[in-house]
C-alpha positions, 0 to 999 in steps of 0.5 A: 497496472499503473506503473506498466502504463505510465498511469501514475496512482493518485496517494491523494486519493488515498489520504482523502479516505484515510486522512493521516494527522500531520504531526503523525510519525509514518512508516510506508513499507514496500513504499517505492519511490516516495510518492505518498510520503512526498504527497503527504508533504505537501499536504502540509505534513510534518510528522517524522517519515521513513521509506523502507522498500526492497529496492533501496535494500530494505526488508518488511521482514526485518524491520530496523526501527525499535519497537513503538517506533511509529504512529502510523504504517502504510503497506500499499499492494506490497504484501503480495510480494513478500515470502512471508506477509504474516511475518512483515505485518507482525513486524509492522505492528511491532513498530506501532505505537499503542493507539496507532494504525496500519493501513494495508492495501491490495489491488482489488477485492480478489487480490485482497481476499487472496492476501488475507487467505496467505496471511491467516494460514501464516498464523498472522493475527486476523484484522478484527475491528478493521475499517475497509475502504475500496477505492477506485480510480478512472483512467483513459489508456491510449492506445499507446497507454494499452501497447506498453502495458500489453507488453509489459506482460510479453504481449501484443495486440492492436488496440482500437482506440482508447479504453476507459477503465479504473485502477481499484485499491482495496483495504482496510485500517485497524486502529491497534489498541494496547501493547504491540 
């Protein structure tokens, strides 16, 4: 929704509950434009970055870093748009470093519970010991705000006025723990 709107997602949200250390080498897969790497960045972070997302001709799938490579993987509302997300999460886990973590995110319990049901039927590992997190931004649609996100999506209609409503992120992070 945000991106249909022009609302833009605050990472610092994000970073504020899942804190990431500053000298922690990070992996956002399916991460966009940059935005949390570049967040974390000026948040005083100065641990290795890489971006991997579809758009730039990256794949989640394939990942083309060594194994134990990172100390930390993002995979912000991306999972639901990969053909194979238990493939792209063990990949995921093939980067991390024993000790590392893997922060994963859908918007919304729904969407998230949805996603966890794809996975396990693809034999993915299931997040034992994961660390939930539900995050919810408020936002104010104008009515302009609501007619391009309306038709974003081929519809149309007449809004009455602003809507006050929240973007919502729903996750967890599991803390992996031995030989990837």
């Amino acid at each position: 929704m945000s991106q249909r709107c022009g609302q833009v997602w605050s990472f610092g949200v994000l970073l504020d509950a899942v804190p990431i250390d500053t000298a922690a080498s990070v992996l956002d897969i399916g991460g966009g434009d940059g935005r949390l790497l570049l967040e974390l960045a000026r948040r005083g972070h100065t641990g290795r970055q890489a971006l991997i997302d579809a758009a730039r001709g990256g794949d989640a799938h394939a990942l083309p870093f060594a194994a134990q490579s990172f100390d930390v993987m993002v995979l912000l509302r991306v999972l639901a748009h990969l053909h194979t997300p238990a493939l792209a999460l063990a990949e995921a886990r093939r980067v991390l470093r024993p000790g590392g973590r893997v922060v994963v995110a859908a918007h919304g319990p729904l969407h998230l519970a949805a996603l966890l049901g794809t996975v396990s039927t693809q034999s993915a590992p299931a997040p034992a010991a994961a660390v939930p997190f539900d995050l919810r931004l408020p936002v104010l649609l104008t009515v302009h705000d609501q007619r391009a996100l309306l038709a974003s999506y081929g519809q149309s209609a007449q809004p009455q006025g602003e809507l006050k409503t929240e973007l919502q992120l729903c996750g967890w992070v599991q803390h992996i723990e031995g030989q990837n």
